[in-house]
Steps between C-alpha positions, in 0.01 A plus 500: 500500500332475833501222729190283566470401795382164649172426597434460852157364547285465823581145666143410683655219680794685690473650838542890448692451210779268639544176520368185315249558231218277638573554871139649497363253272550164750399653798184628333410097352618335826269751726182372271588150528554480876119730532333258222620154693355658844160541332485226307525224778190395711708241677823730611379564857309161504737314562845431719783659292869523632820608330814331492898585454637212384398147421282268321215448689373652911357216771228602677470257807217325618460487880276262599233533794562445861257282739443539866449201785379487867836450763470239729631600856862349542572350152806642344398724208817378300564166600150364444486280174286280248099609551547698828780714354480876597746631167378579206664473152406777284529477151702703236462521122584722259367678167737590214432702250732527186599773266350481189686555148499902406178634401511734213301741302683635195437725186690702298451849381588656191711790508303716187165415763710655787604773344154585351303480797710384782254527814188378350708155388677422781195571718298222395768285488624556824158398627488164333835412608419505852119387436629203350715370762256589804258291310716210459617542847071536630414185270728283641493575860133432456559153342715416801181591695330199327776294531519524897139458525566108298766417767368323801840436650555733709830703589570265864386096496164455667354807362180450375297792239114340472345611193180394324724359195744169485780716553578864663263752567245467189156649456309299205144662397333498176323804580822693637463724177159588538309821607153326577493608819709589831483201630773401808472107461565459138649698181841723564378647792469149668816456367676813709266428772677119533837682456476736786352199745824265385726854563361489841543150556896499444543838656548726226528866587154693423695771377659524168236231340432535115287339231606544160241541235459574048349772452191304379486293854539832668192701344280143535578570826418854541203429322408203693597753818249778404237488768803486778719720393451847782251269666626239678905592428520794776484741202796364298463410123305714190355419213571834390863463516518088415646451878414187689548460870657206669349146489575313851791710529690499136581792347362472087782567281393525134782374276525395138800318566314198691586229316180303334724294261760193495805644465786282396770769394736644694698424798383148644393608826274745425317283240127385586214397354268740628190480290174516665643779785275789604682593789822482730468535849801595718688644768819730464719271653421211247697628256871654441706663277918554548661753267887470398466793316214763511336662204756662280537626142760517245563701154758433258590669155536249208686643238427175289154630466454778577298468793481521889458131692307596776446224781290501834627173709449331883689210636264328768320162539176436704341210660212403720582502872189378659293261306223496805447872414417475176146381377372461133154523418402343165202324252629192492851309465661539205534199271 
């Protein structure tokens, strides 16, 4: 009788033939989850991020500003004391910002979907993995936006951030939502317009300015916008595209992940009320993010049922830096 032989079949996974069966199969899912998180985010190059070793938290410190005086001819610059004094004391702070618990995104996959129809399963969840956590990650840092613009303290004692609200930089209009007209004294535009004056005012860099917008605010706008749009903006903007130029200097970002909602789950710091927002003014420095652990994903067999655990996870925490940079434009308070 002649010997069967075994079976070898084709193992997709392995690299030319060798090697662990789904060496090919994690790279693959980790490339799409790295590409998705990149697109996903409106805020990742909007804001200070930095990357850390070791540790719980990174300080960022807080130099305060110098002054200058007029020397009197023959007084001793470092002996002179009380009102007449020559030295200076200039102050120090800090900011800290903590690591946050692990943020995770996972799923599991069967293996009878895998081996039907491998690529077209993993595809699609490879993209919400990573969407899922950029979105967290966008949502939140935006929150913190409104957070910094309610704080009127200040990072150094004797700071003062004038706003047109009881506290921190505030914009209140009942006709901020509105596309009546282009009007600079009143609506949303009045809004940005106050924004960019109290910038100026506390000596926040023209560059790197935003203003955050819903899609809804953002199309008022462009509406509101049509008659200035390649007129009176140097060329920049189309209606033909949806593009909007600058107003007084802020770059429009269009974002669904403003928050327009009181939100009261989730970490405590991050939790606002934010109801009544149609847009976030700010400038990149107002804003950080430290990462423990970048990006990364994980895939685990589970013989118990028969199923992958796939897992896309960061370890970071983010904060507000500078609450004088940040500036929310809104309806009305919340109540």
């Amino acid at each position: 009788m002649a010997t069967v032989g075994i079976a070898a079949p084709s193992r997709i996974g392995q690299i030319e033939g060798a090697g662990t069966a789904t060496e090919l199969f994690l790279k693959v899912f980790s490339g799409e989850v790295l590409t998705t998180f990149q697109d996903r985010s409106v805020m990742l190059d909007k804001h200070m991020m930095r990357t850390i070793t070791s540790g719980k938290s990174a300080q960022f410190p807080v130099v305060g500003r110098a002054d200058s005086v007029y020397h009197t001819v023959g007084e001793n610059i470092i002996q002179n004391t009380g009102a007449d004094q020559y030295l200076q004391n200039i102050l120090h702070n800090e900011r800290v910002i903590t690591i946050d618990d692990k943020l995770i995104a996972p799923t599991m996959l069967s293996d009878v979907d895998e081996a039907m129809n491998h690529y077209d399963v993993r595809s699609p969840y490879a993209t919400e993995l990573g969407g899922a956590i950029a979105r967290t990650l966008d949502k939140q840092v935006l929150q913190l936006g409104l957070l910094g613009a309610a704080d009127s303290t200040g990072n150094l004692s004797g700071e003062t951030y004038p706003g047109t609200g009881t506290v921190g930089n505030y914009a209140n209009s009942s006709s901020a939502a509105t596309d009546a007209n282009f009007i600079l004294d009143s609506g949303m535009v009045g809004g940005i317009r106050t924004a960019a004056q109290t910038f100026d005012e506390l000596n926040i860099p023209k560059e790197d300015r935003y203003v955050f917008v819903q899609p809804a605010e953002y199309y008022k706008l462009l509406g509101a916008a049509k008659d200035f749009v390649n007129r009176d903006y140097a060329g920049q903007g189309s209606l033909a595209t949806g593009d909007f130029p600058r107003i007084f200097g802020f770059q429009v970002v269009e974002t669904i992940h403003l928050p327009n909602t009181n939100i009261s789950t989730g970490p405590t710091k991050y939790q606002i009320d934010a109801r009544n927002t149609t847009a976030l003014c700010l400038h990149k420095s107002a804003l950080g993010t430290v990462k423990l652990r970048d990006l990364a994903t994980e895939m685990d067999w589970k013989s118990e049922y028969q199923a992958w655990l796939m897992l896309a996870k960061v370890l970071c925490g983010s904060d507000y830096l500078r609450p004088e940079a940040c500036y929310h434009i809104r309806t009305a308070t919340p109540v």
